[in-house]
C-alpha positions in Angstrom: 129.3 57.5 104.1 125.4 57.7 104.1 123.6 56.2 106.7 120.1 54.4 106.7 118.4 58.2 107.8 120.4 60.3 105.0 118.0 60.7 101.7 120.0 61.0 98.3 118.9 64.3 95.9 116.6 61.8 93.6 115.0 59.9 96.7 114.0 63.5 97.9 112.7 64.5 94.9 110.4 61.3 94.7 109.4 61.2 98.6 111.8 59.0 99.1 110.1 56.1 97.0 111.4 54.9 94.2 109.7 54.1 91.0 109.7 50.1 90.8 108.1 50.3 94.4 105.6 52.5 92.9 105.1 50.3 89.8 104.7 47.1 92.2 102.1 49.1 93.8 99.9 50.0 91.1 100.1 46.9 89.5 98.6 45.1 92.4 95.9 47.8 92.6 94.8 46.8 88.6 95.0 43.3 89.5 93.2 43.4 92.7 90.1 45.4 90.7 90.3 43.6 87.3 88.0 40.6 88.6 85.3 42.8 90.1 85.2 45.0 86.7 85.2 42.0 84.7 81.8 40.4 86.8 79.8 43.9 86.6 80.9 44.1 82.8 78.9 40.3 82.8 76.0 41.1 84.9 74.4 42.9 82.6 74.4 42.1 78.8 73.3 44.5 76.3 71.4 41.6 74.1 70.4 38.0 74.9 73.3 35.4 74.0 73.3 31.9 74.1 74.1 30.3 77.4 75.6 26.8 77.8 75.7 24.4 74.4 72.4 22.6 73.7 72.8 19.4 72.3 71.8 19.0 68.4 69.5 16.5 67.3 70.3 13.7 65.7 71.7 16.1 62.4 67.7 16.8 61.4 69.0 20.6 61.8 71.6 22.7 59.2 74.1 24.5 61.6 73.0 28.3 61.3 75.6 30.7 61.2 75.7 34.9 61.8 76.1 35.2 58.2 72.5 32.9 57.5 71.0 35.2 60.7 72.3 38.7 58.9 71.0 37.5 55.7 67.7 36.6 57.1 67.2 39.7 59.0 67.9 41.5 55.6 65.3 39.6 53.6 62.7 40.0 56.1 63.4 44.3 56.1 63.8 44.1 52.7 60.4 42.3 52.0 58.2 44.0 54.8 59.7 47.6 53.3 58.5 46.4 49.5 55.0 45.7 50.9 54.7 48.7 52.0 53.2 51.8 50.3 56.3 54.2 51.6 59.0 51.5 51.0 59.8 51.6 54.6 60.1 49.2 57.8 57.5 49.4 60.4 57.5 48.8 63.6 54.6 50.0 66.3 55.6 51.4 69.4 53.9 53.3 72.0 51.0 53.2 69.8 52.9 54.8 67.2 53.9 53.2 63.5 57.2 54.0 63.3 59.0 54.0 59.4 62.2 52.8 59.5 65.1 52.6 56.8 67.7 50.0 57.5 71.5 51.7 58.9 73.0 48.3 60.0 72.9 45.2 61.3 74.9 44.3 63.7 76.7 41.0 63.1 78.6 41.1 66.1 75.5 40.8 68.1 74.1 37.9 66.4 73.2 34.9 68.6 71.8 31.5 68.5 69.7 31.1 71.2 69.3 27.5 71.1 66.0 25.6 70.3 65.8 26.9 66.9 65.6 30.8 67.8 67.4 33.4 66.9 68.5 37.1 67.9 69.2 39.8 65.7 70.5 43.6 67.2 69.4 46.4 64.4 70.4 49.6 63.9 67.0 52.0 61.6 66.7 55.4 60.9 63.4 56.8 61.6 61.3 58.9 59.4 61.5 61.7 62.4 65.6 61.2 62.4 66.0 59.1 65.7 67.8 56.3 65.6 66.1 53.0 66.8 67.8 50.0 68.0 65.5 47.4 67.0 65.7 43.9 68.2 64.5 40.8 66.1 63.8 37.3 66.9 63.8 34.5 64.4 63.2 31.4 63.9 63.9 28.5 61.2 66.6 27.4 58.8 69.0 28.9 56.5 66.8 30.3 54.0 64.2 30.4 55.5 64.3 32.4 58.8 61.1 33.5 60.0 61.1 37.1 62.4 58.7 36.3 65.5 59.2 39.3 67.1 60.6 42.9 66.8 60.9 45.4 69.9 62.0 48.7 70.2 65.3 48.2 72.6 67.1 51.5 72.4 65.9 55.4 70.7 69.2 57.6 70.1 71.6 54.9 72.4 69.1 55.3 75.1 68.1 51.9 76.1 64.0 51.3 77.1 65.0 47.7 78.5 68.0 45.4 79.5 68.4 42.0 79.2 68.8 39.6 81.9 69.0 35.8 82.3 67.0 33.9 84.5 67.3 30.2 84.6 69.4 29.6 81.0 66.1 32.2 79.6 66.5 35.6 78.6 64.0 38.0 79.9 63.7 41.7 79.3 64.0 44.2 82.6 63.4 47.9 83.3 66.4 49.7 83.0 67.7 51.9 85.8 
């Protein structure tokens, strides 16, 4: 008969744990952990998104949709890159005029900011063969978006700026 101090072959092998004590265990780690990796995952976003819901007004404004913020992002590169003697997209930065072909826009990023603007997250190949991540705002209604500013957020995936929101705004911040 085995007593309370005897150990059987497998509970020596294991230290005398078992394995559903050990599962138990490691499950409450993950779930003690999972809310603190899910707030630092929040605190700081990549690209400005829309905060609460604004309220619309009245119907005098089309609902815009990603698909009417990709298309106007595309019309604006597509016209600015026509004007221009090279056929590329320029943007300054640092002084310098960069000349950008479109890779991708990224629809996943595509936000509606509220108050009739717009953000648009832009992958360009440069001339020199960086990549730039190049942010857009717009403005406007289907059809007729408007860009109102381009920056310079990211050169071969390494960010220049973050994003951080103050107060239901979206202000840019020094990385690091």
């Amino acid at each position: 008969m085995e007593t309370s101090n005897d150990l059987r072959a497998d509970e020596i092998k294991n230290g005398g744990i078992h394995m559903i004590p050990r599962l138990i265990i490691a499950a409450s780690i993950a779930v003690f952990f999972t809310p603190a990796a899910l707030t630092l995952a929040q605190e700081h976003p990549e690209h400005p998104k829309k905060g609460a819901e604004h309220p619309k007004k009245g119907g005098e404004e089309k609902q815009v949709s990603t698909a009417d913020i990709s298309s106007g992002i595309k019309k604006n590169i597509d016209a600015e890159s026509k004007k221009s003697s090279d056929g590329k997209f320029h943007v300054k930065y640092e002084g310098q005029d960069l000349a950008l072909d479109l890779i991708k826009v990224h629809d996943d990023r595509l936000s509606d900011l509220g108050g009739g603007k717009y953000f648009a997250c832009v992958d360009m190949k440069g001339a020199d063969g960086k990549t730039y991540d190049i942010d857009f705002f717009l403005t406007g209604q289907p059809g007729k978006m408007k860009v109102t500013e381009t920056s310079v957020h990211k050169i071969d995936g390494k960010p220049l700026y973050d994003w951080k929101e103050e107060d239901g705004k979206w202000h840019k911040v020094a990385t690091g």
